[in-house]
C-alpha positions as CSV (number, residue, x, y, z in Angstrom):
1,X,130.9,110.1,123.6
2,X,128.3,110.1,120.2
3,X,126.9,106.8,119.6
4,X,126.4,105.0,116.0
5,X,123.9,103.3,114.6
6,X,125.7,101.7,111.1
7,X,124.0,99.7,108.7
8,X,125.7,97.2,106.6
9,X,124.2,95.8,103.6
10,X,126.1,91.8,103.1
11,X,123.7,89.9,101.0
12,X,123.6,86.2,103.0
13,X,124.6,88.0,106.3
14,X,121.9,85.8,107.8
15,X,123.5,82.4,106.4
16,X,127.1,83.4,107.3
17,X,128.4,80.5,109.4
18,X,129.6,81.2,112.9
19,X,133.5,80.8,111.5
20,X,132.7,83.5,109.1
21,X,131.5,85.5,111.6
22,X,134.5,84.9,114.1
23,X,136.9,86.0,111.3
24,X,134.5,89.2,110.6
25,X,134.8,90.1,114.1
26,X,138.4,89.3,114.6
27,X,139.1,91.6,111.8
28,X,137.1,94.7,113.1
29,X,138.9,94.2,116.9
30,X,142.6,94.4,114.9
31,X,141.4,97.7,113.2
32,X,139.7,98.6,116.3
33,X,143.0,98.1,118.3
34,X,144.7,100.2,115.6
35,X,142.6,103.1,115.7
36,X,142.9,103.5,119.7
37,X,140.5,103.4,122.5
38,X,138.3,106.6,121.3
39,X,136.4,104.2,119.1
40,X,134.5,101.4,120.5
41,X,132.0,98.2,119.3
42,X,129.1,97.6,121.1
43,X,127.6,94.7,119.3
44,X,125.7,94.0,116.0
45,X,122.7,92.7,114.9
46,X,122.9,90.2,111.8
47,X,119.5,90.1,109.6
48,X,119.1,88.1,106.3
49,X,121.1,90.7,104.1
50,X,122.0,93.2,106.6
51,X,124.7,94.0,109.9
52,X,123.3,96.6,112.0
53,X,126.4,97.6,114.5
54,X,126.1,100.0,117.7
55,X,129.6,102.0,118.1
56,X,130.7,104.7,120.0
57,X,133.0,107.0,118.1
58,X,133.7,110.6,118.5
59,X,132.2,111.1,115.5
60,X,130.9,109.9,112.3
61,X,134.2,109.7,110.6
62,X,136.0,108.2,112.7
63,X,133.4,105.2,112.6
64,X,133.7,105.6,108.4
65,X,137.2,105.5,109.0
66,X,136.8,102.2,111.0
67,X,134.7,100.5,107.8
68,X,137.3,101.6,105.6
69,X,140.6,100.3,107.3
70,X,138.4,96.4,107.6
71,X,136.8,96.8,104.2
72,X,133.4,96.9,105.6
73,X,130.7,98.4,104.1
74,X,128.9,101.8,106.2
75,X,126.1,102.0,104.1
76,X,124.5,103.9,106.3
77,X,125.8,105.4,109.6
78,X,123.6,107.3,112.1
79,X,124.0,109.2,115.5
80,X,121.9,107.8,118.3
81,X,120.4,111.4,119.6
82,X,118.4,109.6,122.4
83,X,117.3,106.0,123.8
84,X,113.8,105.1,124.7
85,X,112.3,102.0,125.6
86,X,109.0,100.9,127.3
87,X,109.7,102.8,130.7
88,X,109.6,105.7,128.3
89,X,106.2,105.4,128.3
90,X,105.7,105.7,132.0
C-alpha cells in the first residue's frame, strides 16, 4: 500500500499545547475509524507553523478525503516512491 507524505500548514503548530494536540489527534482517529482500515496514520511531525503526517492510503484521495472529513488542511500531499537512510550509502 502507497505511502503519504502530507504537509499541513497551522500557523503556531509548534506552540499548540499537548491538550490541543490530543483533541487534534482524537479527531483524525474518529474519521480514521470512519473511513475503514484501507487508510492508516503513521505519525506526524509538528514544526513552528507546519504538521508533516506519514499515512498509508491507497491513494492520494483517499488521504484528501481523510483532511476533508476532520477539517484539516492537505496543503500538500506527496507519495513516498522510495526510503533511504544512511545504510543507503553503503
Amino acid at each position: 500500500m502507497p505511502k503519504f507524505v502530507i504537509e499541513r500548514e497551522i500557523p503556531g503548530a509548534g506552540q499548540m499545547t499537548p491538550e490541543t494536540l490530543q483533541a487534534v489527534s482524537q479527531k483524525s482517529c474518529g474519521v480514521l475509524k470512519n473511513m475503514g482500515p484501507q487508510i492508516q496514520w503513521v505519525q506526524s511531525y509538528v514544526t513552528d507553523n507546519k504538521i508533516y503526517c506519514i499515512y498509508i492510503a491507497p491513494d492520494e484521495a483517499t488521504v484528501r478525503e481523510h483532511a476533508s472529513q476532520g477539517g484539516f488542511p492537505a496543503n500538500s500531499v506527496a507519495q513516498v516512491r522510495t526510503v533511504i537512510d544512511p545504510t543507503t550509502a553503503e
